[in-house]
C-alpha positions as CSV (number, residue, x, y, z in Angstrom):
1,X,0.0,0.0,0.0
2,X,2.8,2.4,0.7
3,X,4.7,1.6,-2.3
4,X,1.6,2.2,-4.5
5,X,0.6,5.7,-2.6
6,X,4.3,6.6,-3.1
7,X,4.9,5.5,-6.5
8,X,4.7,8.8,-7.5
9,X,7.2,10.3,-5.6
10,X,11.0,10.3,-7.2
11,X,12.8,10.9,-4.2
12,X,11.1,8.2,-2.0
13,X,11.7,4.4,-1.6
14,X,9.4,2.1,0.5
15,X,11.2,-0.8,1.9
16,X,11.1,-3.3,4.6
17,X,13.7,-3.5,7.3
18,X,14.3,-6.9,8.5
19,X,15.2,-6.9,12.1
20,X,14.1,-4.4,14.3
21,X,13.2,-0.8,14.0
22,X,16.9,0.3,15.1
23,X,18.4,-0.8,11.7
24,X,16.1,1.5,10.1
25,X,19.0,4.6,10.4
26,X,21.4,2.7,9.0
27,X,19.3,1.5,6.2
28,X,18.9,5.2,5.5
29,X,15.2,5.5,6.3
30,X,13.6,8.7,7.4
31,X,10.6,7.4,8.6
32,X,9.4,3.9,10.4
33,X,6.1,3.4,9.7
34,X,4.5,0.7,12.2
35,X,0.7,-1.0,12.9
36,X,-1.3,-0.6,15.9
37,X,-3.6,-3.5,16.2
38,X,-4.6,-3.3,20.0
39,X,-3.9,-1.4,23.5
40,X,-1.1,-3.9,23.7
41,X,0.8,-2.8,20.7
42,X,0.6,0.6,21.2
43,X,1.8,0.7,24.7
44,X,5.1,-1.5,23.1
45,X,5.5,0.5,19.8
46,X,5.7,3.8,22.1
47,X,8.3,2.5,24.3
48,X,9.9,1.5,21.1
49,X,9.8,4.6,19.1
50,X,10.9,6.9,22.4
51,X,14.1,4.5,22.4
52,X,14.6,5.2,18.4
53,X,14.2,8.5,18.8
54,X,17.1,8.5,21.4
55,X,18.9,6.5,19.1
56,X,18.2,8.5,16.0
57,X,16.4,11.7,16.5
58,X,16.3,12.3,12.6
59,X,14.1,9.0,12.3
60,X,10.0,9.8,12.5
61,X,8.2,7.2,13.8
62,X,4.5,6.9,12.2
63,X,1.8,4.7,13.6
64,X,-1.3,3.5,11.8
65,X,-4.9,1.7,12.6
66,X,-6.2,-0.8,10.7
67,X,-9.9,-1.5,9.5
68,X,-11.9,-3.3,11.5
69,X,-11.7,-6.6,10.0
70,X,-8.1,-6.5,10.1
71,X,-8.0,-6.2,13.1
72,X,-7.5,-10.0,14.5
């Protein structure tokens, strides 16, 4: 989905990071863009992107919701 909304856009490249979030800097990104299924996840993917952004301040973290049905 992200490739296809950013197709467009020359000086953007949508990959995925194996590994955790933390290679992301070193893999160039400038943004990590992570789901948020449940309570649960957010409460992780915030502890997680406070430690990135000690790690790498120049990396955005970006969380998203999903429909309904995909939720489960």
């Amino acid at each position: 989905m992200l490739r296809e909304a950013c197709r467009e856009f020359a000086n953007v490249e949508v990959a995925l990071v194996p590994g955790w979030s933390w290679s992301c800097p070193r893999a160039g990104a400038a943004v990590i863009v992570r789901g948020l299924r449940a309570v649960s996840d957010f409460e992780f993917e915030l502890q997680m992107a406070s430690t990135n952004r000690e790690l790498a301040p120049e990396v955005e973290t970006i969380f998203f919701t999903p429909a309904p049905q995909y939720i489960m």
